[in-house]
ZATOR-837745 format. One line per field, with one value per residue (C-alpha): residue in three letters; residue number from 1; x, y, z. Coordinates in Angstrom, 2 decimals, padded with zeros to 5 digits. Layout:
resn = c(Ala_...)
resi = c(NUM_...)
x = c(X_...)
y = c(Y_...)
z = c(Z_...)
//
This chain:
resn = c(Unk_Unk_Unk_Unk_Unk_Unk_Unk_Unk_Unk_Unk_Unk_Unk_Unk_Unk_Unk_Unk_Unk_Unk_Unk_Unk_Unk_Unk_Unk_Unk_Unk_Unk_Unk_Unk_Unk_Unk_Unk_Unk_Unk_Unk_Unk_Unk_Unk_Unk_Unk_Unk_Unk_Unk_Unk_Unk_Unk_Unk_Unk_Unk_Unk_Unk_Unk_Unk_Unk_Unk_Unk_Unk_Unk_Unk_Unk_Unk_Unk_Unk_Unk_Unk_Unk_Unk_Unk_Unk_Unk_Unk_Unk_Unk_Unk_Unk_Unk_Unk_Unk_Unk_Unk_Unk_Unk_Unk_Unk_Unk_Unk_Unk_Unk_Unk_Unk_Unk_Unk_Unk_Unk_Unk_Unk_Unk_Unk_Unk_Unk_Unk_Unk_Unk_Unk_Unk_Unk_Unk_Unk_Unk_Unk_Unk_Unk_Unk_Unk_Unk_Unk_Unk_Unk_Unk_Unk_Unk_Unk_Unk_Unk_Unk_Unk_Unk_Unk_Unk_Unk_Unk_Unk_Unk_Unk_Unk_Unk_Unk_Unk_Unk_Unk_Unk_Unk_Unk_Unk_Unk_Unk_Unk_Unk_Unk_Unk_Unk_Unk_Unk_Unk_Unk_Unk_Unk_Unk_Unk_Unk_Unk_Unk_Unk_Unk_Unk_Unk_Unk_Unk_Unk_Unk_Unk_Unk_Unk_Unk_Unk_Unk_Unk_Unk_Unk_Unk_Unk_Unk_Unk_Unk_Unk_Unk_Unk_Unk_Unk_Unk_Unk_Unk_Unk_Unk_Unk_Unk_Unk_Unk_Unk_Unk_Unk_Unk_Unk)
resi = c(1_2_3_4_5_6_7_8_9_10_11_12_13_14_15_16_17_18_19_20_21_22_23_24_25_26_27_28_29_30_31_32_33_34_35_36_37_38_39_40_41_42_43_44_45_46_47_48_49_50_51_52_53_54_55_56_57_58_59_60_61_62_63_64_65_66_67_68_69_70_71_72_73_74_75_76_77_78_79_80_81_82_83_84_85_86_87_88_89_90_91_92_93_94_95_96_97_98_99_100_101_102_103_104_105_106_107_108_109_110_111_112_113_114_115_116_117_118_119_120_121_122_123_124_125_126_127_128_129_130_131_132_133_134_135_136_137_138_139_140_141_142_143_144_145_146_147_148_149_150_151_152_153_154_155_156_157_158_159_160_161_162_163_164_165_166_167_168_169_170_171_172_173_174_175_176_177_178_179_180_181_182_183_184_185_186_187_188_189_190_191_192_193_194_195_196_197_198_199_200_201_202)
x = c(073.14_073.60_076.51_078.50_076.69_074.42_071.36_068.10_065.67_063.35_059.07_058.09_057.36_060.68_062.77_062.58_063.80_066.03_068.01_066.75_066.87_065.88_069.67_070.26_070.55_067.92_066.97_064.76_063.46_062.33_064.75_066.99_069.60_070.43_068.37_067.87_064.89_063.53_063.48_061.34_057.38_056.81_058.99_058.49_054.50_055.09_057.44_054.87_052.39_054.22_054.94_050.87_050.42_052.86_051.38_047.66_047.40_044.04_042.13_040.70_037.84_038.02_034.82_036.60_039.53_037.66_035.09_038.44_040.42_037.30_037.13_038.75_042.26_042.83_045.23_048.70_046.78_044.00_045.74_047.90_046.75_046.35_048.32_047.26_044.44_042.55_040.42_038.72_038.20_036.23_034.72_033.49_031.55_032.36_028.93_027.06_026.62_022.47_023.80_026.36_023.56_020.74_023.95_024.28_022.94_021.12_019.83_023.23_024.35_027.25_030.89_031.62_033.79_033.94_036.76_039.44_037.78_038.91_041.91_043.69_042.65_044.17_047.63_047.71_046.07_043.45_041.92_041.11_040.38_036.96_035.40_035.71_034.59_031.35_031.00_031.04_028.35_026.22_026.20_025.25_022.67_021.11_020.82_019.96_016.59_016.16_015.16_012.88_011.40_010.99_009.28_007.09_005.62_004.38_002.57_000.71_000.34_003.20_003.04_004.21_007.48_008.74_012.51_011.25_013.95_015.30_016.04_018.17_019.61_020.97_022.35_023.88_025.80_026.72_028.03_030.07_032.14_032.67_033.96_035.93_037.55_037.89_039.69_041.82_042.98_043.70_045.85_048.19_048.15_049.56_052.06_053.44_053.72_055.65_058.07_058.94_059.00_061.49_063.46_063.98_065.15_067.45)
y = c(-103.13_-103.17_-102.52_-102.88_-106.30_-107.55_-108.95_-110.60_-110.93_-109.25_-108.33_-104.96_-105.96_-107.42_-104.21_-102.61_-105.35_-106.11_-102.89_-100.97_-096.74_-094.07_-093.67_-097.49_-098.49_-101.34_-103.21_-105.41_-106.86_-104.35_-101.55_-100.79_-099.83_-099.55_-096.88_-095.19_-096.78_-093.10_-092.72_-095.81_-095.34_-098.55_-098.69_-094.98_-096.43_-099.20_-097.09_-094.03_-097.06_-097.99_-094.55_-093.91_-097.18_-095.69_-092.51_-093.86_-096.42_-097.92_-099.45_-102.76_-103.95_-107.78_-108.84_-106.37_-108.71_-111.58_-110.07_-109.39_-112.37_-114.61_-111.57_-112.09_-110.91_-107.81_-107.43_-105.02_-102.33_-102.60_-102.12_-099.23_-096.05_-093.25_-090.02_-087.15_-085.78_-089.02_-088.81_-084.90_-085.98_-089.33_-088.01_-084.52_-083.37_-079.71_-078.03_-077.21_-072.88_-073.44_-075.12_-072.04_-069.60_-071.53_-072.18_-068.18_-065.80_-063.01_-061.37_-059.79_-056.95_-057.80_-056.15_-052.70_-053.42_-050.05_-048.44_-051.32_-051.50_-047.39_-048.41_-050.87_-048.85_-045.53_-047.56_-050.65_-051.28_-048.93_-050.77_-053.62_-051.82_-049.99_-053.59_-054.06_-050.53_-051.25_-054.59_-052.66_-049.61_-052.57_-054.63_-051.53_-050.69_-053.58_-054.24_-050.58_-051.91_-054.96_-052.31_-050.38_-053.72_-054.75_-051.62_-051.27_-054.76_-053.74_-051.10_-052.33_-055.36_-055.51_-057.99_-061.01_-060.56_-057.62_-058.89_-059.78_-058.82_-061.91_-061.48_-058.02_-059.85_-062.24_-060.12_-057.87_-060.50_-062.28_-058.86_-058.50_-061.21_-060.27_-057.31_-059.00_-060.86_-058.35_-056.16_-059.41_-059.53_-056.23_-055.95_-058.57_-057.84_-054.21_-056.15_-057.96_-054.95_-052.81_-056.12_-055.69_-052.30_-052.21_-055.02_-052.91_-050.03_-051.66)
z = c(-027.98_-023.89_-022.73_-026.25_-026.78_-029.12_-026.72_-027.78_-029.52_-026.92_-026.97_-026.71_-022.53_-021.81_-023.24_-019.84_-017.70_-020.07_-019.68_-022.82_-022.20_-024.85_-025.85_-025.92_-030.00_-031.04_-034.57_-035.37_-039.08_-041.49_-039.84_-042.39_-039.69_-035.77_-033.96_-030.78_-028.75_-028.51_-032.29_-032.73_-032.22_-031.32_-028.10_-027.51_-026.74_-025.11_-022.86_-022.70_-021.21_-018.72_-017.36_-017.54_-015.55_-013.09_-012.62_-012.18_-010.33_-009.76_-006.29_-007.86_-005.31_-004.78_-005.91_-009.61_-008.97_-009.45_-012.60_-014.04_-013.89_-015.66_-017.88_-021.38_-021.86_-023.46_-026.33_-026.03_-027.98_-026.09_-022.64_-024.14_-023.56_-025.76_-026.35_-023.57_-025.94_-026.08_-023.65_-024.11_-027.42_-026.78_-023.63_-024.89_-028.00_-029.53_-028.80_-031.88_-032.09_-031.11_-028.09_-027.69_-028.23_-025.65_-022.69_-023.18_-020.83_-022.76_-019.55_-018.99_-021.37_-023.46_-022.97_-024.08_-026.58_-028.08_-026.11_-026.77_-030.45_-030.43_-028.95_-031.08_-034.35_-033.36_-032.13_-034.25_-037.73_-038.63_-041.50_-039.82_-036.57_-038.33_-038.15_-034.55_-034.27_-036.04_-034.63_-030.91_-032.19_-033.30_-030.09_-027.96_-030.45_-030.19_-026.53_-026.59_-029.27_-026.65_-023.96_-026.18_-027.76_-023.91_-022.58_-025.86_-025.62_-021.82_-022.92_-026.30_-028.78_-031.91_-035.20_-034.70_-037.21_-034.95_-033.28_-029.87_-026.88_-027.08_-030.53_-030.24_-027.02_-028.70_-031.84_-029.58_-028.26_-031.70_-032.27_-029.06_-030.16_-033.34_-032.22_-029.64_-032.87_-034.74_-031.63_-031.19_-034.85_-035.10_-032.23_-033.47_-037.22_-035.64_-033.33_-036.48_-038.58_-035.72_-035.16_-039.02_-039.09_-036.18_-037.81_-041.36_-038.79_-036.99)
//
């Protein structure tokens, strides 16, 4: 409906031209009723292409031009692009936690999580504030067993099943973020409890 008449039929490609905007009403077979174009997925794509084509244009060499044009034409779908996400997720891979753990750099002594760990379990939820308190002791211990394991080693021979430094290294920093979880969740499991708290006062 353009313009109070009944226009059409039309393909996805010619809606544009032919005057079509998100509040204009459309129906086609199958459609139990008129809709708004931007209620139908269909046209809501084909639309959402067009502004993508708009917004990134591309420099086509000649000799491209030509590769192209003996090329085989693509379908619609093909040529459509996909929604914003599309390409991090075909383009990138989540990283698997041994490639977390080899990326890492051990050398450097994890954060010091035990004063905000103190912190949020004084002022927001003690019970689950005792974890991140632990988590913290146990990072610092650790790195504190790398530089013993480190400076033993220098001076004489140890089995071969001892923790090397690498080793505590590493498990103080597996703790440092556990504590930096634990710190995180505890902080706003004690924001949501003062929210209701203040909401039954007032």
């Amino acid at each position: 409906m353009i313009d109070g008449e009944r226009r059409g039929p039309y393909e996805l490609n010619q809606l544009a031209e032919a005057g079509v905007r998100p509040s204009t009403y459309v129906w086609c077979k199958g459609m139990p009723d008129w809709e708004k174009a931007e209620d139908v997925a269909d046209i809501c794509r084909m639309f959402r292409g067009r502004l993508y084509d708009l917004l990134h244009p591309t420099m086509v060499a000649p000799d491209q031009q030509q590769a192209q044009a003996s090329a085989p034409a693509m379908t619609e779908a093909e040529q459509r692009p996909g929604s914003r996400f599309d390409h991090i997720l075909q383009d990138t891979r989540l990283p698997s936690i041994e490639e977390i753990d080899a990326r890492q750099d051990i050398s450097r002594p994890p954060a010091n999580m035990l004063f905000p760990a103190i912190l949020v379990t004084l002022l927001f939820f003690p019970p689950l504030g005792i974890f991140a308190i632990y988590f913290a002791v146990a990072s610092r211990r650790c790195w504190a067993k790398a530089n013993e394991s480190q400076s033993g080693t220098e001076m004489k021979t140890v089995p071969e099943d001892t923790p090397s430094a690498d080793d505590w290294r590493r498990l103080a920093h597996e703790y440092c973020r556990a504590a930096k979880m634990w710190t995180g969740i505890t902080f706003f499991i004690g924001l949501i409890l003062y929210g209701f708290l203040f909401s039954k006062i007032l």
